[in-house]
PDB file with one MODEL, atoms N, CA, C and O in Angstrom:
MODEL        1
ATOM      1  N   UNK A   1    -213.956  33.724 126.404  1.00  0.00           N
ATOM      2  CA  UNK A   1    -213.869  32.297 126.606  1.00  0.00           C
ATOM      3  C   UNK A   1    -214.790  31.946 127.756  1.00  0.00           C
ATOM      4  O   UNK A   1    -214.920  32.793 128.640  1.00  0.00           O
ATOM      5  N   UNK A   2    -215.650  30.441 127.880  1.00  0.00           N
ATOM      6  CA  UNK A   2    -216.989  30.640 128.390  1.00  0.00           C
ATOM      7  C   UNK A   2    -215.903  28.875 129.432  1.00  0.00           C
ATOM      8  O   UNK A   2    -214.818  28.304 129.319  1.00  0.00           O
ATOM      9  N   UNK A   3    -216.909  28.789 130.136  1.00  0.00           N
ATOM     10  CA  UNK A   3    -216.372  27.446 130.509  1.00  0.00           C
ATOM     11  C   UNK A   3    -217.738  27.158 131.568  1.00  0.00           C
ATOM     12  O   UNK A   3    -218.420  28.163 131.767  1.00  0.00           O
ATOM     13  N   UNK A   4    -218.065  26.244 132.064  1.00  0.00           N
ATOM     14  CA  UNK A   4    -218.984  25.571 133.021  1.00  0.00           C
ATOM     15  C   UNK A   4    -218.230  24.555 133.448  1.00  0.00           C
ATOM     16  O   UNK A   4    -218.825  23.493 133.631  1.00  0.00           O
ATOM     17  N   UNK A   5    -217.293  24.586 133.619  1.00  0.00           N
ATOM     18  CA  UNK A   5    -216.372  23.476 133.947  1.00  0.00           C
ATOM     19  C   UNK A   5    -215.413  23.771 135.829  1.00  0.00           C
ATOM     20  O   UNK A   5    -214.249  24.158 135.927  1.00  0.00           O
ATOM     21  N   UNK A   6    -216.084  23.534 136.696  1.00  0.00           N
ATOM     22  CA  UNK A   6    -215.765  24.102 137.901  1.00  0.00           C
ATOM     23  C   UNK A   6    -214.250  23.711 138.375  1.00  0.00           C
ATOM     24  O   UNK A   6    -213.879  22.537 138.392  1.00  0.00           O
ATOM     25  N   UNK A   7    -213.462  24.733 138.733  1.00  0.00           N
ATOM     26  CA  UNK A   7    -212.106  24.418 138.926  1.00  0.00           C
ATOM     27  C   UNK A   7    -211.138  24.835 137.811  1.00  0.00           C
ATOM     28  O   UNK A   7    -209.934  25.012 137.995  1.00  0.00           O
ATOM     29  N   UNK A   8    -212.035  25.033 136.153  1.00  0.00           N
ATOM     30  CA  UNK A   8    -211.429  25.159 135.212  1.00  0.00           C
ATOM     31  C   UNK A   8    -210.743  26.860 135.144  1.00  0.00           C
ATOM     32  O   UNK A   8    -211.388  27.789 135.631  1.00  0.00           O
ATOM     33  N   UNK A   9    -209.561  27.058 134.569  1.00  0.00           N
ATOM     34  CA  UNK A   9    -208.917  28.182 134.498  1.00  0.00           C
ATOM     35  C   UNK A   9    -209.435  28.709 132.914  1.00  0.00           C
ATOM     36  O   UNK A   9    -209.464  27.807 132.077  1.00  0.00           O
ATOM     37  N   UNK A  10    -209.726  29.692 132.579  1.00  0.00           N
ATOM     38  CA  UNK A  10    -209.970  30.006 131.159  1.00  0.00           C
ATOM     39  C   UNK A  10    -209.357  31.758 130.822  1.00  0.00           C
ATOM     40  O   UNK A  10    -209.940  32.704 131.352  1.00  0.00           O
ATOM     41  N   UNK A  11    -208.447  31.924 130.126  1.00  0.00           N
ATOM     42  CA  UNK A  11    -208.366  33.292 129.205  1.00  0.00           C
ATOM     43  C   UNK A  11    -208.483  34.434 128.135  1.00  0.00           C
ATOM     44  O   UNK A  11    -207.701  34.207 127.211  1.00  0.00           O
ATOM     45  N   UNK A  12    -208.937  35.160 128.021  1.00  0.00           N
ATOM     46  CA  UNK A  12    -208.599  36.127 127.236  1.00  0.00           C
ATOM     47  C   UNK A  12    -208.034  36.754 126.724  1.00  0.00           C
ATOM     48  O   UNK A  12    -208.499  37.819 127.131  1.00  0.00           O
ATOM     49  N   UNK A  13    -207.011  37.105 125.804  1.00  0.00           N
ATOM     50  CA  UNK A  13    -205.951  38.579 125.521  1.00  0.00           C
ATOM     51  C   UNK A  13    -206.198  39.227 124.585  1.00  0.00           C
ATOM     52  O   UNK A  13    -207.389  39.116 124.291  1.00  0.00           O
ATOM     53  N   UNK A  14    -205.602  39.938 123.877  1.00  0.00           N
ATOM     54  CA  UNK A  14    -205.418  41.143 122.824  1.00  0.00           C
ATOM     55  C   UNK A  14    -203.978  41.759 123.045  1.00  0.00           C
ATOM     56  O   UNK A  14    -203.118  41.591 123.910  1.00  0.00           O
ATOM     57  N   UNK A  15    -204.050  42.402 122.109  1.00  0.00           N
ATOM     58  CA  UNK A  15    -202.863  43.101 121.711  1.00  0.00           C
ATOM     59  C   UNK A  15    -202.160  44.097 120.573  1.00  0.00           C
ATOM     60  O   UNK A  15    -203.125  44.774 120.219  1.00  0.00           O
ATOM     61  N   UNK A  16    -201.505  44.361 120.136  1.00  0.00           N
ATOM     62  CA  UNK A  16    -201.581  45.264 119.443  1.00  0.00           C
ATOM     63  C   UNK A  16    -199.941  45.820 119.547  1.00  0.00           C
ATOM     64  O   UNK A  16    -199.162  45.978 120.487  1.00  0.00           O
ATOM     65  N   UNK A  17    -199.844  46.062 117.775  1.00  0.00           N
ATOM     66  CA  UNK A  17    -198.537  46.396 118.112  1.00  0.00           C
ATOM     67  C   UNK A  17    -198.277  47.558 116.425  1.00  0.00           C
ATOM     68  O   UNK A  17    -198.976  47.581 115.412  1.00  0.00           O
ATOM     69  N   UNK A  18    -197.069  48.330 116.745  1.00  0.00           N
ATOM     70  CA  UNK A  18    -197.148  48.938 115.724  1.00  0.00           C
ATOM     71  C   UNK A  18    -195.849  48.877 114.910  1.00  0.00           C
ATOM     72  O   UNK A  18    -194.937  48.273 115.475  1.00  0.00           O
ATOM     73  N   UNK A  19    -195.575  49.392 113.669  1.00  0.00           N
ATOM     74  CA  UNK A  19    -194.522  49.396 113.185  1.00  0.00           C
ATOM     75  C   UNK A  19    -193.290  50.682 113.234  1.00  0.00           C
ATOM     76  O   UNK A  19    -193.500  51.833 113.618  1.00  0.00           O
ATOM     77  N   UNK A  20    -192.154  50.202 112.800  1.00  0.00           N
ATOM     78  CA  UNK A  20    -191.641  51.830 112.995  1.00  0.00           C
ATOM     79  C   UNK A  20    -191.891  52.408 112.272  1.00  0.00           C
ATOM     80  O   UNK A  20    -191.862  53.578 112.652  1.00  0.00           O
ATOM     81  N   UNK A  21    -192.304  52.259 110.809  1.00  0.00           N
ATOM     82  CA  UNK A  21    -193.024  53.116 109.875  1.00  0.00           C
ATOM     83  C   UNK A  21    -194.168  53.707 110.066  1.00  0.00           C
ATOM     84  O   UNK A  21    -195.109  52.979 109.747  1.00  0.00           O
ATOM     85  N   UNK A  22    -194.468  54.727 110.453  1.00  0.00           N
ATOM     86  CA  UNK A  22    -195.776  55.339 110.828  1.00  0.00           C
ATOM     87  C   UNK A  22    -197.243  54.981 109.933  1.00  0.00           C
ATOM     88  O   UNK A  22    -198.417  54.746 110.216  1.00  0.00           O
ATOM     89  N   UNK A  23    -196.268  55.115 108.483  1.00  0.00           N
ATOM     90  CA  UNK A  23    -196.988  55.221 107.447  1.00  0.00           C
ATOM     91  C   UNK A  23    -197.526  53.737 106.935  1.00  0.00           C
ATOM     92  O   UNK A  23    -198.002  53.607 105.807  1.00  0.00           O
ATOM     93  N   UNK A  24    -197.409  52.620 107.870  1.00  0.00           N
ATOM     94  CA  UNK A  24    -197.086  51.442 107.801  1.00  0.00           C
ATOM     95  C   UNK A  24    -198.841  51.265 108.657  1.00  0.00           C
ATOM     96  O   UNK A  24    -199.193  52.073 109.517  1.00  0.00           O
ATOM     97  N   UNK A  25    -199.591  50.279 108.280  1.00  0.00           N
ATOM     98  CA  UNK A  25    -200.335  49.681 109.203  1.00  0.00           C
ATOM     99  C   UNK A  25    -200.327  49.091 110.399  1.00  0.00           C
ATOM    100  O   UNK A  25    -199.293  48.430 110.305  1.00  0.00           O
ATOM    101  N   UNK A  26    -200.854  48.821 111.689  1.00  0.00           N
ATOM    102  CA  UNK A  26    -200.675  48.052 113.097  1.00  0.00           C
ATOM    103  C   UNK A  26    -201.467  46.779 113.030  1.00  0.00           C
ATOM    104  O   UNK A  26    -202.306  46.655 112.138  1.00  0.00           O
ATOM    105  N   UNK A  27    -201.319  46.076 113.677  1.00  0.00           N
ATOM    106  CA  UNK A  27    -201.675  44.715 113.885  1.00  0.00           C
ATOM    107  C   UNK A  27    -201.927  44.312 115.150  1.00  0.00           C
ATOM    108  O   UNK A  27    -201.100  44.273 116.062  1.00  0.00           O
ATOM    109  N   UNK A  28    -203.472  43.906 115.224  1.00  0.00           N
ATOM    110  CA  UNK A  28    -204.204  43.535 116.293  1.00  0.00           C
ATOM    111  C   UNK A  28    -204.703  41.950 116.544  1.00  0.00           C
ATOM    112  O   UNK A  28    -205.583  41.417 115.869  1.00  0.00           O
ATOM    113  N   UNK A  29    -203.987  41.306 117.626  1.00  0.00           N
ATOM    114  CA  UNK A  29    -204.192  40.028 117.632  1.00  0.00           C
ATOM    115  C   UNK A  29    -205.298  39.392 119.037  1.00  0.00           C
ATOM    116  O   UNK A  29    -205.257  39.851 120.178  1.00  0.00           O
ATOM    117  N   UNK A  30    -206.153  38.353 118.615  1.00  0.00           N
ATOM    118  CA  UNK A  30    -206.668  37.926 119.703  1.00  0.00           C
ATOM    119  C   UNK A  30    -206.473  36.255 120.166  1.00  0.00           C
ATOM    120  O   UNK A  30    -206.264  35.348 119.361  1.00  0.00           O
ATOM    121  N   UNK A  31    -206.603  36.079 121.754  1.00  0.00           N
ATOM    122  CA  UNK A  31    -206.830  34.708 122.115  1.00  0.00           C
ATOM    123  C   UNK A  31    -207.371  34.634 123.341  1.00  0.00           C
ATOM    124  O   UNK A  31    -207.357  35.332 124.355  1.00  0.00           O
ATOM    125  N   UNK A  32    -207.887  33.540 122.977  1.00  0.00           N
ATOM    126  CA  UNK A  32    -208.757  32.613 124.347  1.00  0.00           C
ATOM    127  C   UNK A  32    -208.647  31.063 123.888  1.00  0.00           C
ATOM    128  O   UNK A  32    -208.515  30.446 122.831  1.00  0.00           O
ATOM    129  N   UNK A  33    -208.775  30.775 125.285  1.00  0.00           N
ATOM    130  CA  UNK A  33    -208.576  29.374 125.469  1.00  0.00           C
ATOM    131  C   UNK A  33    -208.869  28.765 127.089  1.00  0.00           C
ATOM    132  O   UNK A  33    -209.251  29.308 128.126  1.00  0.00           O
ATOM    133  N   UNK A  34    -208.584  27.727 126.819  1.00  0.00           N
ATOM    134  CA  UNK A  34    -208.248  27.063 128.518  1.00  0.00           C
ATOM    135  C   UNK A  34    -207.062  27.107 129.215  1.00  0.00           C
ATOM    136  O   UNK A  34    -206.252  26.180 129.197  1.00  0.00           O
ATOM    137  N   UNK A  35    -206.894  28.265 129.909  1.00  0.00           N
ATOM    138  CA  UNK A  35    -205.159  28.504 130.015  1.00  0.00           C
ATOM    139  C   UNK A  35    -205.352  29.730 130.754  1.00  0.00           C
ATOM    140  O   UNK A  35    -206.415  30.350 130.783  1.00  0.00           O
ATOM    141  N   UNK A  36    -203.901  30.180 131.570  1.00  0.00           N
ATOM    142  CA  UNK A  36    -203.820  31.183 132.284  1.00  0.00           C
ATOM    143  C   UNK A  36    -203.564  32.172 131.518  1.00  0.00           C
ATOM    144  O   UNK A  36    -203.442  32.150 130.293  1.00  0.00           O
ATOM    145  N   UNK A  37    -203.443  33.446 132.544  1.00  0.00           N
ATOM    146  CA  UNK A  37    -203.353  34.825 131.995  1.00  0.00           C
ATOM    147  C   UNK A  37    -201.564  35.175 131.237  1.00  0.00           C
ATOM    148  O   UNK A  37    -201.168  35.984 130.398  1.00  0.00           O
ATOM    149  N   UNK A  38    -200.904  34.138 132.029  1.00  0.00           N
ATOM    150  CA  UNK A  38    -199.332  34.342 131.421  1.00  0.00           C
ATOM    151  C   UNK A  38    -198.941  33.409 130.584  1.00  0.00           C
ATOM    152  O   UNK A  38    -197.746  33.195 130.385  1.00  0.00           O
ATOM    153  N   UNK A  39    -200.243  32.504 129.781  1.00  0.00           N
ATOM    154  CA  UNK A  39    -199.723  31.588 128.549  1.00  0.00           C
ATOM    155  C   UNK A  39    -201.067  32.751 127.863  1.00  0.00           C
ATOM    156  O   UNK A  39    -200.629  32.933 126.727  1.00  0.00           O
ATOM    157  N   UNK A  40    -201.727  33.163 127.910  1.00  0.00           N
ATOM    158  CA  UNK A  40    -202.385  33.871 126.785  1.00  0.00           C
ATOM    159  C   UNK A  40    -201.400  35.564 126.216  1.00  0.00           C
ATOM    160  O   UNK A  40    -201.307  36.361 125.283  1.00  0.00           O
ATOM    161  N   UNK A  41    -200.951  35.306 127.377  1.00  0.00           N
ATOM    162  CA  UNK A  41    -199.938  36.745 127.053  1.00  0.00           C
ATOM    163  C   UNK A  41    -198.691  36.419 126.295  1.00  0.00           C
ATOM    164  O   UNK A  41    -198.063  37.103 125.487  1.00  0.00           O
ATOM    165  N   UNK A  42    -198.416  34.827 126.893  1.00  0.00           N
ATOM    166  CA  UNK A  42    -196.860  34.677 125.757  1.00  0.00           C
ATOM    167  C   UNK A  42    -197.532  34.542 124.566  1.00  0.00           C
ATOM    168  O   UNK A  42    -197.030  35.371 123.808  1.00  0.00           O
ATOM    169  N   UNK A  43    -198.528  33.850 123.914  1.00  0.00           N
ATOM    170  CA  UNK A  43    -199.276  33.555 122.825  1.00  0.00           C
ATOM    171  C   UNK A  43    -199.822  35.126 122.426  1.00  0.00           C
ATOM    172  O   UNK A  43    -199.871  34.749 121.255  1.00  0.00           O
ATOM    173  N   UNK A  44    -200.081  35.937 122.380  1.00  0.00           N
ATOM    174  CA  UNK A  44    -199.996  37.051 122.244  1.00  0.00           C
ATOM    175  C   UNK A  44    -198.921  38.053 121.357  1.00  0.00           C
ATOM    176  O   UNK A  44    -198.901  38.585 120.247  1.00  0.00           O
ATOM    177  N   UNK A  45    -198.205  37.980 122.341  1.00  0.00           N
ATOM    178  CA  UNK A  45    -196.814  38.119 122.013  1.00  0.00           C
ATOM    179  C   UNK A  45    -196.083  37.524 120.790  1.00  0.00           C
ATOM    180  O   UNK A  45    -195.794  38.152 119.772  1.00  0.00           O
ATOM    181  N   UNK A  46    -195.804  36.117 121.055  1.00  0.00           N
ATOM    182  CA  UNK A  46    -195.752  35.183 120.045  1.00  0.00           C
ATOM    183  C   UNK A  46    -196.850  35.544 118.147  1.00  0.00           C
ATOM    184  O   UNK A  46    -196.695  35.366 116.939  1.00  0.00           O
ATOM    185  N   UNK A  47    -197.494  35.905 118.762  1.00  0.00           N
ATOM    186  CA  UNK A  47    -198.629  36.140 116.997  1.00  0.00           C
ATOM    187  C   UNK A  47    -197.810  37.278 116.799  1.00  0.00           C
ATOM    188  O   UNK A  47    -197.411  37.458 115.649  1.00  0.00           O
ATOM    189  N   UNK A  48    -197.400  38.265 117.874  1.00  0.00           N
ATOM    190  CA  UNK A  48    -197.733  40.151 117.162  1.00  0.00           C
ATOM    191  C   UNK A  48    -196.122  39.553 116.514  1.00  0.00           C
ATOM    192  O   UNK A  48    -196.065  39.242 115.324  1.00  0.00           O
ATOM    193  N   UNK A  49    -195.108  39.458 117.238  1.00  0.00           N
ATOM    194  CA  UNK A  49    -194.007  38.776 116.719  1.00  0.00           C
ATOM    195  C   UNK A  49    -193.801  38.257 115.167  1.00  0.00           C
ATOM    196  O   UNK A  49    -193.103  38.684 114.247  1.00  0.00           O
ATOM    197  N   UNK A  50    -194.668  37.209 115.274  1.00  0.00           N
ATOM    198  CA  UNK A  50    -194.544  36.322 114.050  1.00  0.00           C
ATOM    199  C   UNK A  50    -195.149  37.250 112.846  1.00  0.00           C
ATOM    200  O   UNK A  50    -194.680  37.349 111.713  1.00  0.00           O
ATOM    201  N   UNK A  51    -196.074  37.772 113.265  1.00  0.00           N
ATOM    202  CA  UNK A  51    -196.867  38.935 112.124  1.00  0.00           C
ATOM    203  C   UNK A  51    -195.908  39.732 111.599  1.00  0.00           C
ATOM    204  O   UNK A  51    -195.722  39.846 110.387  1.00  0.00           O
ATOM    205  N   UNK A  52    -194.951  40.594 112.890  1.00  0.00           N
ATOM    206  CA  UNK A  52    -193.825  41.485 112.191  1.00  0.00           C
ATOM    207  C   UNK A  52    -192.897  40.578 111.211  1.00  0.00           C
ATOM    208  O   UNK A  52    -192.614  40.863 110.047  1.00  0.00           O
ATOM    209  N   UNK A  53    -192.503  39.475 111.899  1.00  0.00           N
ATOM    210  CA  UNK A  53    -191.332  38.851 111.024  1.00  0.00           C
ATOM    211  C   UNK A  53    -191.776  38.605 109.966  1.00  0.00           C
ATOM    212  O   UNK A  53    -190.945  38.839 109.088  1.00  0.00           O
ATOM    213  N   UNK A  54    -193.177  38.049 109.405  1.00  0.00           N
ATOM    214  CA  UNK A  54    -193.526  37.566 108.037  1.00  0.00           C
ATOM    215  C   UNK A  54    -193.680  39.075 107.326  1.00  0.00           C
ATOM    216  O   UNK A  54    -193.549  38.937 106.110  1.00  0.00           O
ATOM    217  N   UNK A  55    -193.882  40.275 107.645  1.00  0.00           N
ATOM    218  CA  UNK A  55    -193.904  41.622 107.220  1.00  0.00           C
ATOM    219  C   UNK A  55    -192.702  42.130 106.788  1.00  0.00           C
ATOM    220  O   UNK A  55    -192.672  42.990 105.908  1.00  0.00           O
ATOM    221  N   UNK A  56    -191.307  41.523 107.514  1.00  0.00           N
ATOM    222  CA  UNK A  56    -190.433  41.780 107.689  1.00  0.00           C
ATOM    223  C   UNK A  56    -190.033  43.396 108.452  1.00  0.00           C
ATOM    224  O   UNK A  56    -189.137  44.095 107.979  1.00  0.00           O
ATOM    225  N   UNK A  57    -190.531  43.657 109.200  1.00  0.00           N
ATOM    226  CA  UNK A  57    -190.806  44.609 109.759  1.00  0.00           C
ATOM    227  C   UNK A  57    -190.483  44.718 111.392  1.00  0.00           C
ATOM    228  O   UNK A  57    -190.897  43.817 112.121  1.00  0.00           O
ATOM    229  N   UNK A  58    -189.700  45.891 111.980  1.00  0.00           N
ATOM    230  CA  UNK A  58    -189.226  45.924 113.152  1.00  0.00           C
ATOM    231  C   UNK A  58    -191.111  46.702 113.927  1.00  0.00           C
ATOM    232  O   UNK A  58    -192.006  47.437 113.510  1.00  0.00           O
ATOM    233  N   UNK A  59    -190.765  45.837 115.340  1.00  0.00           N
ATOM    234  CA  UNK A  59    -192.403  46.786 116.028  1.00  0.00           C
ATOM    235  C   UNK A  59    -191.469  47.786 116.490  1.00  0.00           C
ATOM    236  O   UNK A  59    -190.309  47.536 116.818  1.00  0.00           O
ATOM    237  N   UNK A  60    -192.181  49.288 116.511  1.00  0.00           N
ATOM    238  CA  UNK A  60    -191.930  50.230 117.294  1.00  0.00           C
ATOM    239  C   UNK A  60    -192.317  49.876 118.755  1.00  0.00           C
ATOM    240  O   UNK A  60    -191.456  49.828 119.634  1.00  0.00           O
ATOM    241  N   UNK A  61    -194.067  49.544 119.079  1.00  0.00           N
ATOM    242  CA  UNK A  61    -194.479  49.881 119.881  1.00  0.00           C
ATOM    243  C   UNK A  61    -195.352  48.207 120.181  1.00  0.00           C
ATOM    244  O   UNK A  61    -195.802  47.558 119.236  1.00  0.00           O
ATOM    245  N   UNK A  62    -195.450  47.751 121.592  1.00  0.00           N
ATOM    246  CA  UNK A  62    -196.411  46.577 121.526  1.00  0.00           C
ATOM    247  C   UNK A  62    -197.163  46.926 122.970  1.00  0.00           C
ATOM    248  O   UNK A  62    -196.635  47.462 123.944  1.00  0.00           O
ATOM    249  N   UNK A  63    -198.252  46.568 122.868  1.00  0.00           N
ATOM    250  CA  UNK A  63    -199.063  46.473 124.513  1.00  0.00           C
ATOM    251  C   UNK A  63    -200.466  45.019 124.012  1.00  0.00           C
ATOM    252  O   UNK A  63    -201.346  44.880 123.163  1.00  0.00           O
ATOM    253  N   UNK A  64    -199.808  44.128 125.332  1.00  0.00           N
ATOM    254  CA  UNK A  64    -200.722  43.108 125.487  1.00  0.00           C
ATOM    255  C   UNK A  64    -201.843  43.206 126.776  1.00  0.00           C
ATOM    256  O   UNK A  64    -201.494  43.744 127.827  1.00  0.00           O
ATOM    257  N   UNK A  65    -202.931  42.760 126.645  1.00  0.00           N
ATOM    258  CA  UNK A  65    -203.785  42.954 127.879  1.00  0.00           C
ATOM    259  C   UNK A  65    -204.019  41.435 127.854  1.00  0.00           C
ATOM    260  O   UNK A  65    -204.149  40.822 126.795  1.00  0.00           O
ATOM    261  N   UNK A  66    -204.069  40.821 129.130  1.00  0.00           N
ATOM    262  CA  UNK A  66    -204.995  39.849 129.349  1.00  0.00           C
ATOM    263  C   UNK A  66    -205.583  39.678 130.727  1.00  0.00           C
ATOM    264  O   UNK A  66    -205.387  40.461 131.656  1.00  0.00           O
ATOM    265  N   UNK A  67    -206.591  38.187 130.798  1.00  0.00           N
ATOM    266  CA  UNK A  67    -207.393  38.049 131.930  1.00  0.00           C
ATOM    267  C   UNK A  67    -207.673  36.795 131.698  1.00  0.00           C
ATOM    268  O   UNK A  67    -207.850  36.211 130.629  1.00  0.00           O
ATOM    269  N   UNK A  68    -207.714  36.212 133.380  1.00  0.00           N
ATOM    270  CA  UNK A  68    -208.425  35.279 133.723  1.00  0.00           C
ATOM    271  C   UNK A  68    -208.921  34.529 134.500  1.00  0.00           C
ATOM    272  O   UNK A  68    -208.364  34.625 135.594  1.00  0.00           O
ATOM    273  N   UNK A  69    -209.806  33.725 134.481  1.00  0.00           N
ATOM    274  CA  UNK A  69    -211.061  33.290 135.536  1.00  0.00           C
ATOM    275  C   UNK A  69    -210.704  31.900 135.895  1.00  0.00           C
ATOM    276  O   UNK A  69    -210.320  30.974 135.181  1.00  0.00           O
ATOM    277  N   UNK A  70    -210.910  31.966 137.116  1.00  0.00           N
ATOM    278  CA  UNK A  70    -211.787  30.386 137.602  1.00  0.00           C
ATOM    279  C   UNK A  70    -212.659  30.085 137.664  1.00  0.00           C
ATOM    280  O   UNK A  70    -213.309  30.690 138.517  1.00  0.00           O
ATOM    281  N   UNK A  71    -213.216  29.274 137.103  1.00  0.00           N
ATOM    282  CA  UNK A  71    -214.557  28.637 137.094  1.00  0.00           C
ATOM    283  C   UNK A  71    -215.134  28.258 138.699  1.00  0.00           C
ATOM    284  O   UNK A  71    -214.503  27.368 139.269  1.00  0.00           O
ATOM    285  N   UNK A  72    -216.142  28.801 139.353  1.00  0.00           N
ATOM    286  CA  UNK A  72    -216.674  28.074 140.223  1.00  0.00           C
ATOM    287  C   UNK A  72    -217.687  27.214 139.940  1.00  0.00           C
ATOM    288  O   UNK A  72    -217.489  26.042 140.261  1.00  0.00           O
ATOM    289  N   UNK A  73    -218.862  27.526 139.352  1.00  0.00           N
ATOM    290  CA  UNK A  73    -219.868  27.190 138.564  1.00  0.00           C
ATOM    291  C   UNK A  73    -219.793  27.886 137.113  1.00  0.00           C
ATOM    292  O   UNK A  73    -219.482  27.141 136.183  1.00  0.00           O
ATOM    293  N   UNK A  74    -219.986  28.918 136.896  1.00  0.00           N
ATOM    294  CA  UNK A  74    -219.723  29.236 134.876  1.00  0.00           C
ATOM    295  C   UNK A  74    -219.203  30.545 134.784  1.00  0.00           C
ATOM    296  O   UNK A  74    -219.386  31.399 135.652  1.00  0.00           O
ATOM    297  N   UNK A  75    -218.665  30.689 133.920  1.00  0.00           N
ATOM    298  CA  UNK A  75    -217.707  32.013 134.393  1.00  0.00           C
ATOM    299  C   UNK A  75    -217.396  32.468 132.634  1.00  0.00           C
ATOM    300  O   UNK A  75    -217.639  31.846 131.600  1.00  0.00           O
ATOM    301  N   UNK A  76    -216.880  33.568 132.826  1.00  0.00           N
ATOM    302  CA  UNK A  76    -215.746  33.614 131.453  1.00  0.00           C
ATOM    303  C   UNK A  76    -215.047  35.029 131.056  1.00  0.00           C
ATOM    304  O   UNK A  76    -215.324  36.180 131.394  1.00  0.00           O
ATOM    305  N   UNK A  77    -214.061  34.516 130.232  1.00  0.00           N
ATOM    306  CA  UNK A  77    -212.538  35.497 130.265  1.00  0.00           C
ATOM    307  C   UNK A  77    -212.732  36.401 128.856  1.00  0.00           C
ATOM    308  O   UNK A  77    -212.606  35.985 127.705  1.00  0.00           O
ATOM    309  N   UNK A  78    -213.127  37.954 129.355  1.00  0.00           N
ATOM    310  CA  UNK A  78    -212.949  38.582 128.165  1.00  0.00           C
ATOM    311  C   UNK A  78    -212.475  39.674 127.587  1.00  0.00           C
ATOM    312  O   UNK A  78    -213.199  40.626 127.878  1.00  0.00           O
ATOM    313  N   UNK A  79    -211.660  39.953 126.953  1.00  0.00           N
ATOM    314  CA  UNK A  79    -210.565  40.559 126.474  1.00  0.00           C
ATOM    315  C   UNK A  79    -211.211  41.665 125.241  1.00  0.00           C
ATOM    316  O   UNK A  79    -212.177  41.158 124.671  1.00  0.00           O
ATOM    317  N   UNK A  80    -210.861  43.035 124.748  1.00  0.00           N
ATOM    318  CA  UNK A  80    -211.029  43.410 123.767  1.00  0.00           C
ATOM    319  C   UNK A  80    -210.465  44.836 123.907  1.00  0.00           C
ATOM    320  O   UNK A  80    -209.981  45.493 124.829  1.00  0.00           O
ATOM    321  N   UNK A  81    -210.827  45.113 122.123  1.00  0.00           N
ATOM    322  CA  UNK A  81    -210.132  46.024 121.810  1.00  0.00           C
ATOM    323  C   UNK A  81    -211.105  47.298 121.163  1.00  0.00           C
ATOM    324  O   UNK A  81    -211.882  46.950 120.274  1.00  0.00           O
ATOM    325  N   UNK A  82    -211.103  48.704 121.546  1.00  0.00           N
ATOM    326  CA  UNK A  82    -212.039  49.710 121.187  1.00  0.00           C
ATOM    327  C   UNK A  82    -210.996  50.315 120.268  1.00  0.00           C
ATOM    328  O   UNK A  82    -209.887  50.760 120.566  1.00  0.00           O
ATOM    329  N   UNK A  83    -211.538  50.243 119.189  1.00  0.00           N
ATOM    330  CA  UNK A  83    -211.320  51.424 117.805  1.00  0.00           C
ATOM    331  C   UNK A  83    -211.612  53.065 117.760  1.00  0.00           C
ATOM    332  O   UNK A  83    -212.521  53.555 117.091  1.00  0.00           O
ATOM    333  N   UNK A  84    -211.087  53.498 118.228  1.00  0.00           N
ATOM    334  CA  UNK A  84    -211.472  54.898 118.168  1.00  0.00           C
ATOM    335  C   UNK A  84    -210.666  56.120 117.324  1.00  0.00           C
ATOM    336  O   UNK A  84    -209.468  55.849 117.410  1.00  0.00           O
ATOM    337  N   UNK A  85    -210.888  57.595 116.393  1.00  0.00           N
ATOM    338  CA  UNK A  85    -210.062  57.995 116.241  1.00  0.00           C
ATOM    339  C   UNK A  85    -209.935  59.385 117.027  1.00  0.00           C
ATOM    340  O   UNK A  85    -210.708  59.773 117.903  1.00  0.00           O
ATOM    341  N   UNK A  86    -208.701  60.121 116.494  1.00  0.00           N
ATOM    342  CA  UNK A  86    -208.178  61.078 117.175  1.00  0.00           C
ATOM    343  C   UNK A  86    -209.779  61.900 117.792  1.00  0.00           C
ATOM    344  O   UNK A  86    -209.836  62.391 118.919  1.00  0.00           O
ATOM    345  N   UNK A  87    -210.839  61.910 116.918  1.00  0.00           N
ATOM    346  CA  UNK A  87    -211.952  63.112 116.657  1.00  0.00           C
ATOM    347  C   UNK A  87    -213.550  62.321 117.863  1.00  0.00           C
ATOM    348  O   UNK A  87    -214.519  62.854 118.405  1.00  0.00           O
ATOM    349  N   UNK A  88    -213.091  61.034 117.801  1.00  0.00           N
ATOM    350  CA  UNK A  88    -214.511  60.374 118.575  1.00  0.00           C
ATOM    351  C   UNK A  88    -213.630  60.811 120.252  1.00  0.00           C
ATOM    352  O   UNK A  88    -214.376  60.660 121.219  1.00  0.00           O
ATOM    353  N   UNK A  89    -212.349  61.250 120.553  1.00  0.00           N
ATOM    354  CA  UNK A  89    -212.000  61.126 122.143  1.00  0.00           C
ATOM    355  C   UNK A  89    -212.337  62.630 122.419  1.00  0.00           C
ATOM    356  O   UNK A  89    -212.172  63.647 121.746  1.00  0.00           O
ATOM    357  N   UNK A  90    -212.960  62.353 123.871  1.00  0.00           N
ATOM    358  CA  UNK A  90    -213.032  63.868 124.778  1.00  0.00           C
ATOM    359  C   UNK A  90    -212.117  64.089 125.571  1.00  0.00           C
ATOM    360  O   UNK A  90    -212.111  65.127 126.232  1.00  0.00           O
TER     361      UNK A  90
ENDMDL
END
């Protein structure tokens, strides 16, 4: 999230959450906006949530990251997520 707007607050998050079924897929959510680091994290939260319930599905496991900036002159909030498997880690 980009802003030039001086004084302005702006965020990033991600997240990620898994099911108790192993054998089950995970679900990775993103946001940005104009907003702090603890409304991009409830909104976060709020998606991985709503994702399980429409799945009907309990999460085993959830981890949210976020961040965010003040604008002095241009700034911006950014959040993400690296894909890796068991065989790409050292």
């Amino acid at each position: 999230m980009t802003s030039d707007v001086p004084g302005q607050t702006v965020a990033a998050a991600v997240g990620w959450a898994l099911p108790d079924d192993p054998a089950k897929p995970g679900v990775i959510m993103e946001f940005h906006d104009i907003a702090t680091r603890e409304q991009a994290e409830r909104a976060i939260h709020a998606m991985l949530e709503e994702a399980f319930q429409i799945r009907g599905e309990p999460i085993r496991e959830m981890k949210v990251f976020a961040v965010e900036h003040t604008v002095e002159r241009a700034g911006c909030a950014l959040a993400a997520v690296t894909l890796l498997a068991e065989q790409d880690l050292v």
